[in-house]
C-alpha positions in Angstrom: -21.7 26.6 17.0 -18.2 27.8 18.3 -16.6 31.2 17.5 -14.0 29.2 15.7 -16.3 27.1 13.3 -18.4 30.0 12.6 -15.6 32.2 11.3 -13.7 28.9 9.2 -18.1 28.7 7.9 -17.9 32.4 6.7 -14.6 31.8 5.4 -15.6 28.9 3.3 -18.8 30.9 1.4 -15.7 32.9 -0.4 -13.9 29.9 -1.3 -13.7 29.1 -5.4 -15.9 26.4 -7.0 -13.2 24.5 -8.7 -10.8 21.9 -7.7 -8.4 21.9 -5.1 -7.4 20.7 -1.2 -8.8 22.5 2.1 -6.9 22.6 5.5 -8.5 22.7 8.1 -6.8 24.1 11.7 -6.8 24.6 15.2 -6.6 27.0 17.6 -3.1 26.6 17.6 -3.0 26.8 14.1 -2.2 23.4 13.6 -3.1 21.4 10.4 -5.6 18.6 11.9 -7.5 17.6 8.8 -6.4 17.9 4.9 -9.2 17.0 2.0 -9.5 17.2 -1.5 -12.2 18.2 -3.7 -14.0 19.0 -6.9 -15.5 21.5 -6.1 -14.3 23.7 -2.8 -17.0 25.7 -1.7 -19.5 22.8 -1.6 -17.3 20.2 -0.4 -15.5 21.9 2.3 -18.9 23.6 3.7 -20.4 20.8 4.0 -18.5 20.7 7.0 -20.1 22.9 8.8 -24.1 21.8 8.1 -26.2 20.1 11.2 -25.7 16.8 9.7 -21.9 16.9 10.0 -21.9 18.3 13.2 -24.1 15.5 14.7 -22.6 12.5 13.0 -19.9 10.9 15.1 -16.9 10.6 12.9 -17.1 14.2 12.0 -18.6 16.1 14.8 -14.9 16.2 17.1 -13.1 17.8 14.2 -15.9 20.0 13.3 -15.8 21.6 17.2 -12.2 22.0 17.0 -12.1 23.8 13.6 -10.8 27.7 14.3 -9.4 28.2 10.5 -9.6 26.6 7.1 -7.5 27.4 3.8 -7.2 26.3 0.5 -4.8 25.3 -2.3 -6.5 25.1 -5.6 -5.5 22.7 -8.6 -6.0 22.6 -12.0 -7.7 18.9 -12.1 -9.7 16.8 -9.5 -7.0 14.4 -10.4 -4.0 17.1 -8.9 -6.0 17.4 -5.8 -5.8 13.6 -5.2 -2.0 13.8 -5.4 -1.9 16.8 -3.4 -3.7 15.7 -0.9 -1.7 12.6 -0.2 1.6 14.7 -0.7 -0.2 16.7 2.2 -0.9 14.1 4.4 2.6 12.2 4.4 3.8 15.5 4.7 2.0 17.0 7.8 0.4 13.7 8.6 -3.0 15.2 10.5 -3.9 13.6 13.7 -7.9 13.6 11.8 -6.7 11.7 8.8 -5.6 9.1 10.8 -8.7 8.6 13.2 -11.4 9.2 10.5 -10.0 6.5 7.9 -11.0 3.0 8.2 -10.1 0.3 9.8 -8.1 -1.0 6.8 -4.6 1.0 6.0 -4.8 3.8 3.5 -4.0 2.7 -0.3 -0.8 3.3 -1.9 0.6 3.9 -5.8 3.6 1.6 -5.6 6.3 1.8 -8.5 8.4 -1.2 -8.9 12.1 -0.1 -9.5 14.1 -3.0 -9.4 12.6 -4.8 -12.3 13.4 -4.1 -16.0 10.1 -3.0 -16.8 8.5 -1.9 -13.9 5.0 -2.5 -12.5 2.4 0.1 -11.5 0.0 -0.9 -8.9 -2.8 -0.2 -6.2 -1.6 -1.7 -2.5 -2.7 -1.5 0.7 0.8 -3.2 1.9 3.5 -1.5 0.2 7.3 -3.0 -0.1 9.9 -2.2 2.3 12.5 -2.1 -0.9 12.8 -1.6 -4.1 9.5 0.4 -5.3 8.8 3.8 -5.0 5.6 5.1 -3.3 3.1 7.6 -3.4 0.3 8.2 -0.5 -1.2 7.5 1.4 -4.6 8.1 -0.3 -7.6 8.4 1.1 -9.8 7.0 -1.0 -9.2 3.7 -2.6 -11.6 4.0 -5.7 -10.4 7.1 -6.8 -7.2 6.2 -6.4 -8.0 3.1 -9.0 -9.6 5.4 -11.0 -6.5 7.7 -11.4 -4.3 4.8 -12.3 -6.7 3.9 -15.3 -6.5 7.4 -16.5 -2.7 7.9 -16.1 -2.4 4.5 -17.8 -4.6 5.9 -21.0 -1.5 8.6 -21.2 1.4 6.8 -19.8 0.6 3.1 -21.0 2.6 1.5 -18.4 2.0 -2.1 -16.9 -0.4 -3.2 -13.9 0.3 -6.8 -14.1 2.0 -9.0 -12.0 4.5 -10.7 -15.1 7.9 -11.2 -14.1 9.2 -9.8 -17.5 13.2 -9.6 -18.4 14.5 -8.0 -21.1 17.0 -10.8 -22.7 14.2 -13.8 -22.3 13.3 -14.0 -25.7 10.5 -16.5 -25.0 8.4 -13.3 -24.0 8.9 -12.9 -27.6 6.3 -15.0 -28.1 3.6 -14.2 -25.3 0.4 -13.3 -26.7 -0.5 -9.6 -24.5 -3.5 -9.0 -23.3 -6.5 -6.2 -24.5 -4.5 -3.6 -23.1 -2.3 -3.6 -25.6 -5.0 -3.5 -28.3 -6.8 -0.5 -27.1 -3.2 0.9 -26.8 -3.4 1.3 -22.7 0.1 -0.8 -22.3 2.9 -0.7 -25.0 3.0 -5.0 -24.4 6.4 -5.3 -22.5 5.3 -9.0 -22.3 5.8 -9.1 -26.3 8.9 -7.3 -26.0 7.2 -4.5 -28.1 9.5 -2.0 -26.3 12.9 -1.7 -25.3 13.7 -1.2 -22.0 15.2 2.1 -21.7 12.5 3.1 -23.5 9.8 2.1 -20.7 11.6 3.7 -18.2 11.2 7.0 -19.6 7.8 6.2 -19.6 7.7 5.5 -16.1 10.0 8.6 -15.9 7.4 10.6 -17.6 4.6 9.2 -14.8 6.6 10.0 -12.0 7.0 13.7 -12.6 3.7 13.9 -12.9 3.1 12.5 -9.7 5.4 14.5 -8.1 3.8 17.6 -9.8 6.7 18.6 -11.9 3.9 19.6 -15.1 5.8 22.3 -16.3 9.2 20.0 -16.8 7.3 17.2 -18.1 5.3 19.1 -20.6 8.5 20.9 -21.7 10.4 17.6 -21.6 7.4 16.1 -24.1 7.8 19.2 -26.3 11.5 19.2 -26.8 11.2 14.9 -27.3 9.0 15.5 -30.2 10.5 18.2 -31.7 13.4 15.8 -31.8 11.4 13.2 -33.1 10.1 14.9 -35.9 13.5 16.3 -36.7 14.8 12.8 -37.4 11.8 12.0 -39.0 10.8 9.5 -36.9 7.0 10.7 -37.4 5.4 7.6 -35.4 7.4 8.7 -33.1 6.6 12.3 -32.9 2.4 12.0 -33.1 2.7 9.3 -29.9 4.9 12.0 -27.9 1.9 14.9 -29.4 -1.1 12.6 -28.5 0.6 12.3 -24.9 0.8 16.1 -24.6 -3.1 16.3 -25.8 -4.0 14.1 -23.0 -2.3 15.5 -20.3 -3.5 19.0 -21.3 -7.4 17.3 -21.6 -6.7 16.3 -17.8 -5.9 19.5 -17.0 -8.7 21.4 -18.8 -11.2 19.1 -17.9 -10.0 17.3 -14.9 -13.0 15.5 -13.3 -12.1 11.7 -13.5 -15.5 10.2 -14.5 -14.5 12.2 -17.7 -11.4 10.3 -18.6 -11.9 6.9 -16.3 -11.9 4.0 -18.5 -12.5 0.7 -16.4 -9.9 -1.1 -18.5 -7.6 -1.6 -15.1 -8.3 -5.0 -14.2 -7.6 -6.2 -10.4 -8.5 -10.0 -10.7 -7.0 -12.3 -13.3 -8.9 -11.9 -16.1 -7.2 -15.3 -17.7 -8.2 -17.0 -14.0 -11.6 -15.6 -14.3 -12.7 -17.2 -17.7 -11.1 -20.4 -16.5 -13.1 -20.0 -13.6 -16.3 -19.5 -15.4 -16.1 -22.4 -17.6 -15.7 -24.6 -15.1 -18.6 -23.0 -12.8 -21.0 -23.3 -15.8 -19.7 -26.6 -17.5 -18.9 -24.7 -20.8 -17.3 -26.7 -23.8 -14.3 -23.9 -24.2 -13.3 -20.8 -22.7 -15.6 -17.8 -22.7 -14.4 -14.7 -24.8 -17.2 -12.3 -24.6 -19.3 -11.3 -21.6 -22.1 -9.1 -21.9 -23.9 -7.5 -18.9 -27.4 -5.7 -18.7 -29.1 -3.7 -15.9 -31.8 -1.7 -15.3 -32.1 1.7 -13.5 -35.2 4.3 -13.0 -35.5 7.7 -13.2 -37.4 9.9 -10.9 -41.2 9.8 -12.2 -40.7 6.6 -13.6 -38.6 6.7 -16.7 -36.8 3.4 -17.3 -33.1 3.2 -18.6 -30.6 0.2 -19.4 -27.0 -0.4 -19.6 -25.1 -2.9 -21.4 -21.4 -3.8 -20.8 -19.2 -5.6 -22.6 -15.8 -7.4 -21.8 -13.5 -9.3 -24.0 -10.9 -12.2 -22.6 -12.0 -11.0 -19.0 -11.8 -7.4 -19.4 -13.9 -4.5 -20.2 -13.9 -3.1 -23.7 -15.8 0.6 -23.6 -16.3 0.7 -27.1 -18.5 -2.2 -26.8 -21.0 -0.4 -23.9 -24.8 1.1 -25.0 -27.1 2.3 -23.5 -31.1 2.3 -23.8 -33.9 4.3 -22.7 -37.0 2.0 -22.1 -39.5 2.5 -24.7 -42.5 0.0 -24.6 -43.1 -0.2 -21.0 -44.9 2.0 -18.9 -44.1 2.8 -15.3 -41.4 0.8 -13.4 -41.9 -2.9 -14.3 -37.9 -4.3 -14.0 -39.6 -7.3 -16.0 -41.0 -6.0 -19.0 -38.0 -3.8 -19.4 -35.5 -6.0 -19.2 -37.3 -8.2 -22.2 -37.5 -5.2 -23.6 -33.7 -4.4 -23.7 -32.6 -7.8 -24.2 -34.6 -8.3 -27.2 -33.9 -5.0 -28.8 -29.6 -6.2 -28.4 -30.0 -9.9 -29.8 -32.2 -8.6 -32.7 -30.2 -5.9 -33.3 -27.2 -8.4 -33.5 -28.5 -10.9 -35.6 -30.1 -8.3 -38.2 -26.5 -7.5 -38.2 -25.1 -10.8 -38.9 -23.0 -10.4 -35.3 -22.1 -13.3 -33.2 -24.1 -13.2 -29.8 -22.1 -13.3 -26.5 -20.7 -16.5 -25.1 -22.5 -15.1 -21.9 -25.0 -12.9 -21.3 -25.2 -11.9 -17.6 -28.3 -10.8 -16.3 -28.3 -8.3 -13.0 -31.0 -9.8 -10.8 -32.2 -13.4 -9.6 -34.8 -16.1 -11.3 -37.5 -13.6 -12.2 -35.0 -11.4 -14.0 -33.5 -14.7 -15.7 -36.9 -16.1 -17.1 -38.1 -12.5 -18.2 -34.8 -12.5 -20.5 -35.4 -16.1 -21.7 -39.6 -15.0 -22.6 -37.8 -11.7 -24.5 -35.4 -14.7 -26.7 -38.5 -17.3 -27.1 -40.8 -14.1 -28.1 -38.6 -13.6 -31.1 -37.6 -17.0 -31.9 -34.2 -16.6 -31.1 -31.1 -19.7 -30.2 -30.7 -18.1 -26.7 -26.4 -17.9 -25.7 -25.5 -18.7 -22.5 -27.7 -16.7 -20.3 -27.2 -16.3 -16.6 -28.6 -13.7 -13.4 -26.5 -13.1 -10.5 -28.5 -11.9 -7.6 -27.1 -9.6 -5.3 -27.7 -10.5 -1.8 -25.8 -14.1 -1.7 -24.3 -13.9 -4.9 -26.2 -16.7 -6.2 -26.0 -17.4 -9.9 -29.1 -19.1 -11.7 -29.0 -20.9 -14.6 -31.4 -22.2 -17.3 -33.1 -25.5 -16.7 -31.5 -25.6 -13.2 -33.9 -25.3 -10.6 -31.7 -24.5 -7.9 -28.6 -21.5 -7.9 -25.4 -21.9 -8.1 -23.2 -21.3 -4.8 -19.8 -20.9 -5.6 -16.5 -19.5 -3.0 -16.8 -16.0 -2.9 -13.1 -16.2 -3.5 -13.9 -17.4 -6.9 -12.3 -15.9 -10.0 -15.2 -17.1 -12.0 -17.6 -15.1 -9.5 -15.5 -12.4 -8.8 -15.3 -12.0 -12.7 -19.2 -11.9 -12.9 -19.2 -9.3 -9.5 -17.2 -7.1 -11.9 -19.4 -7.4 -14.9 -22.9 -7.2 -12.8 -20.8 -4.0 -11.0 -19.6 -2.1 -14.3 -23.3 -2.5 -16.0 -25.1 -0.7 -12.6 -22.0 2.3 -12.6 -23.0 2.3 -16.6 -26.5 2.5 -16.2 -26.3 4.6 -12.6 -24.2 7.3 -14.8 -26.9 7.2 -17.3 -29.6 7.9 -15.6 -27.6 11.1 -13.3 -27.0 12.5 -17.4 -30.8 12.4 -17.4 -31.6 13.6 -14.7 -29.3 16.6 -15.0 -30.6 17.0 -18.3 -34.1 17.3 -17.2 -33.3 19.5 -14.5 -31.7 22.1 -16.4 -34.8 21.7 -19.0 -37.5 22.6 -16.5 
């Protein structure tokens, strides 16, 4: 190795383990590469190991590398907005070549409406929005949205809302505004001016003016209270307890709640009674997978998602109990009958669907678990991976549907959410068991 990436290596073993952005330079001492990071030490000397000095979309920067700094942040969250302040700043020649073919993803602000829209793009307006990025990673950046939209509850759809229609006066909203991630502009539960301060509030942020905000916040409720407008005052505190949670906890798997939803969820349903000849529109989805943990141990996840989208408080999770080594099978009847029992010894309605990760074998073995305990199966389905196929009971044949389909692309999200639930799962476990030995 170089002279140059040898010193930048040495230089990295003293950097800190906590969040933050690395910069990485030239001879010239020229920014050519910014990244971000959980943790600094490990991510940016990972750099500098045999693998990333052989693999072809790393190994050019790695050769020119003479020096490397750091900023650090208080949040993984503030190093994915410092980083893309970075790179629109200084725009390194790296970030450019090593990004995909597709453009970098956006945070786009509309400002011309009267309640304005906060969304993920790829192909931001020319007028009348106000942008932050680029970013250089789409899923985090999806991520952060659903986490500022816990705090800031502003809008992600695509309504076309004004303020003196009353008609919107009578629009039902949708979950968000249940699980109080959207104040329900589309109701008209909010004035104007005072959604704007919101979004107000959420652009500081972004533009890393903490301090003002959280001074702003304090001096609101203070105000609040004064007047006795108490409702008031507790909203404005439980905003200033969430934004001081990012920033003592700041990973974003720690606050990420996949209520964000990026495909109709009204469309979806539709979709999915037509697709599967239903009398009515679906409510509630269920989905169940199945993951293994080194030496065999079996876990399951279960997701749930009301009118199209995902409600956390609905998710469980299950460690495999009757089965012995890895039979995908026997655990799924396992899990599934362990859920409908539980449900009807409850008295609880089962799911309009229950969506089964897998193909025909996976199907039947969730069908055996309902005949086994004499249970009125719901609508049970599998969606196997490889060519989407969905199979159905009594059909001999899968269903083959447009992979443009909102019905599909509803199930895709399901099937996704319950691996990530039951992937995350099984890393708890696994940590657990490695600190334990």
């Amino acid at each position: 190795m170089d002279s140059g990436p040898v010193a930048a290596r040495e230089k990295v073993r003293k950097f800190p383990t906590t969040p933050g952005v690395y910069l990485m330079k030239d001879s010239e001492d020229r920014v050519i590469y910014v990244g971000k990071a959980v943790n600094l030490r490990s991510r940016a000397g990972s750099y500098f190991l045999k693998a990333a000095q052989t693999e072809r979309r790393t190994a050019d920067l790695v050769r020119e590398i003479a020096d490397i700094d750091y900023l650090p942040t208080d949040t993984e969250v503030d190093a994915l907005l410092l980083e893309a302040r970075l790179i629109k700043d200084i725009q390194p020649r790296y970030n450019t070549e090593l990004k995909d073919d597709k453009t970098f993803p956006y945070l786009e602000i509309t400002t011309r409406e009267d309640f304005p829209r906060v969304e993920f793009t790829r192909s931001p307006q020319l007028k009348g929005t106000k942008l932050y990025g680029p970013f250089t990673s789409a899923s985090q950046l999806r991520e952060t949205i659903t986490v500022l939209q816990k705090i800031f509850q502003f809008r992600t759809c695509s309504l076309d809302i004004e303020e003196n229609d009353e008609r919107w006066r009578w629009f039902r909203p949708c979950l968000l505004a249940s699980i109080k991630q959207c104040t329900a502009p589309c109701n008209l539960r909010i004035s104007k001016e005072d959604y704007r301060k919101d979004i107000q509030k959420l652009r500081l942020f972004l533009d890393g003016q903490r301090t003002k905000l959280f001074r702003d916040l304090e001096k609101e409720m203070q105000e609040a209270s004064k007047n006795l407008q108490f409702e008031k005052a507790a909203a404005l505190r439980d905003q200033l307890k969430a934004l001081r949670s990012i920033e003592l906890r700041g990973e974003i798997d720690t606050h990420q709640q996949p209520e964000v939803f990026y495909i109709d969820p009204k469309k979806g349903m539709a979709g999915l009674k037509k697709i599967l000849n239903l009398p009515e529109i679906p409510r509630r989805i269920e989905g169940m997978d199945i993951a293994h943990l080194q030496g065999g141990e079996t876990v399951a996840s279960l997701v749930q998602f009301i009118d199209g989208l995902p409600f956390k408080h609905g998710y469980r999770r299950y460690r495999i109990k009757g089965v012995e080594g890895v039979d995908d099978f026997a655990s799924m009847r396992e899990v599934v009958s362990r859920r409908l029992r539980g449900l009807q010894q409850k008295g609880e309605s089962f799911p309009d669907i229950l969506l089964i990760d897998g193909g025909k074998g996976q199907l039947n073995a969730a069908l055996e678990a309902m005949r086994a305990i004499d249970i009125e199966p719901p609508m049970t389905i599998s969606l196997a991976k490889r060519e989407e196929e969905i199979y159905v009971p009594g059909e001999s044949e899968p269903k083959r549907v447009s992979r443009h389909s909102y019905g599909l692309r509803l199930l895709q999200y399901v099937r996704d959410e319950a691996h990530r639930f039951a992937q995350h799962y099984h890393h708890i476990l696994r940590r657990k068991s490695t600190f334990d030995e």
